[in-house]
N, C-alpha and C positions, 0 to 999 in steps of 0.2 A: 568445553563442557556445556555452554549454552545452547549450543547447536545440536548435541546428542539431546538436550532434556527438550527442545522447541520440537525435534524432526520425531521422536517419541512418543511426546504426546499428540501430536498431529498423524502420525502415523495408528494410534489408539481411539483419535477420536473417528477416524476413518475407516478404520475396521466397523468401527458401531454403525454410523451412518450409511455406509454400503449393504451393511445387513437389514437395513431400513428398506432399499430401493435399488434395484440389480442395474438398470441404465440411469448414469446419474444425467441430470439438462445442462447442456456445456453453454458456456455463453462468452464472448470476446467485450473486453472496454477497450477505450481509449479515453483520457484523460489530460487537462492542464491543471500543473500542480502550482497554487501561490505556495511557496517553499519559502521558508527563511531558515537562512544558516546562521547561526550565532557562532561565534569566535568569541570567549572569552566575556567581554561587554559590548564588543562592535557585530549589527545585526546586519547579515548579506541578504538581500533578495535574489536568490536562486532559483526561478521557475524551471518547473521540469515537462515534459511530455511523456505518459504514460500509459503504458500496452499492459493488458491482464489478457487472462485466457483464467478459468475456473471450472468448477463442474457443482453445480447444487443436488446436493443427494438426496433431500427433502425438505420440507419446505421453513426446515430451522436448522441447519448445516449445509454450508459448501466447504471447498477448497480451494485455491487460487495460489498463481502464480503470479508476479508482474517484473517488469522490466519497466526501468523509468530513463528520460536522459534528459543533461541541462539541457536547454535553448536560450541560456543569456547567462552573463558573467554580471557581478557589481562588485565596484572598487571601492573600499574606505582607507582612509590614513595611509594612503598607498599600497593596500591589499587589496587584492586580487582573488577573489572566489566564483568558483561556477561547480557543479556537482557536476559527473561527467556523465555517471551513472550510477544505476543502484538497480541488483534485483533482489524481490522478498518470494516468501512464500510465504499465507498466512492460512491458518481456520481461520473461518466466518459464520459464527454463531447469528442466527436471523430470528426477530421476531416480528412477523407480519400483523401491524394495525389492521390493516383492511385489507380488499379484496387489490389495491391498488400501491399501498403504503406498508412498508419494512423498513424498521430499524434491524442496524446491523452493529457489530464489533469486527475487528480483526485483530489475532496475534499471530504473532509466529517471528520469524525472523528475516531479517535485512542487512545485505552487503553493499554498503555505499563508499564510491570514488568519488573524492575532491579534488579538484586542481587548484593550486593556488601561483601564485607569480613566484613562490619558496618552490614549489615540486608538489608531486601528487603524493598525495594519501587515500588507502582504503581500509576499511575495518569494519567489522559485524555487530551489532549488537538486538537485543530486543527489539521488536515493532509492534506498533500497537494502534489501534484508530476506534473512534465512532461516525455511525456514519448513519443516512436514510436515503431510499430510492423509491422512487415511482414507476409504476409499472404500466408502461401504456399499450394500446390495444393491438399495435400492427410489430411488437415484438425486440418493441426499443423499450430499454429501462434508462431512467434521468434520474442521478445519485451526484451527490455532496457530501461529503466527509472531512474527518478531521483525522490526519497520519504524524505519527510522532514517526522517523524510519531513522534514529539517532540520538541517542542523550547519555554521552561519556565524558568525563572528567570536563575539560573548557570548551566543546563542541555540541551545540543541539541542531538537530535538524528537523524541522515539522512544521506540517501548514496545512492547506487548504484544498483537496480538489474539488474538481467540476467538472462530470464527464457523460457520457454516454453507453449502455452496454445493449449488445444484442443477442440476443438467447439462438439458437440453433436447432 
């Protein structure tokens, strides 16, 4: 049910926004995510690496895709976690401070794999971030954010990226 009412409204707010502006600006990231998995009360440091691909349809909505994967495991009390992967799709409601500076949101939803030393798990739930980007002159934007991409019953996942994007 989460997934029809996320793809829905992303699907509605997209209708609008295309009607704003017929070629949306596509642009590609890459990203390292400081990621912490929570189990319970014991916290994993789970970094991830992180591909988007999106399209901004005006200068206060995009859309976006990403695909993220671990790049390191951490062990407590003999557990064993690493994220393996995880893709979202989110809207990204933007409000540009200046000619240079945009704060941004995103929602939408997130499928993330766990692996642990027990066996893998995946599951979906909400995703949600704040975030801001700078936009420099030769067609690199420089963004920090903050991504929840998990928070169910004894499991949180969310943290920190830092990454780079290039418009097209």
């Amino acid at each position: 049910m989460k997934k029809m009412i996320c793809f829905a409204a992303a699907g509605l707010i997209a209708a609008g926004a295309s009607a704003q502006q017929s070629q949306p600006e596509l642009y590609g990231s890459a990203s390292y995510g400081l990621v912490e998995t929570e189990v319970g009360s014991v916290d994993f440091d789970t970094p991830t690496l992180n591909l988007a691909f999106g399209g901004k349809f005006n200068p206060n909505f995009a859309l976006e895709g990403r695909l993220g994967f671990g790049v390191d495991d951490d062990t407590e009390n003999g557990v064993e976690v690493e994220i393996d992967n995880f893709m979202a799709i989110y809207a990204k409601p933007m409000l540009p401070v200046s000619d240079v500076i945009t704060l941004y949101g995103l929602l939408g939803l997130a499928e993330t794999e766990i692996d642990t030393n027990f066996g893998n798990e995946d599951d979906d739930d909400i995703s949600y971030g704040l975030g801001i980007s700078a936009r420099l002159n030769n067609g690199i934007d420089l963004f920090g954010e903050y991504v929840s991409l998990y928070d169910d019953d004894d499991v949180e996942i969310s943290g920190i990226n830092l990454g780079a994007s290039m418009r097209f």
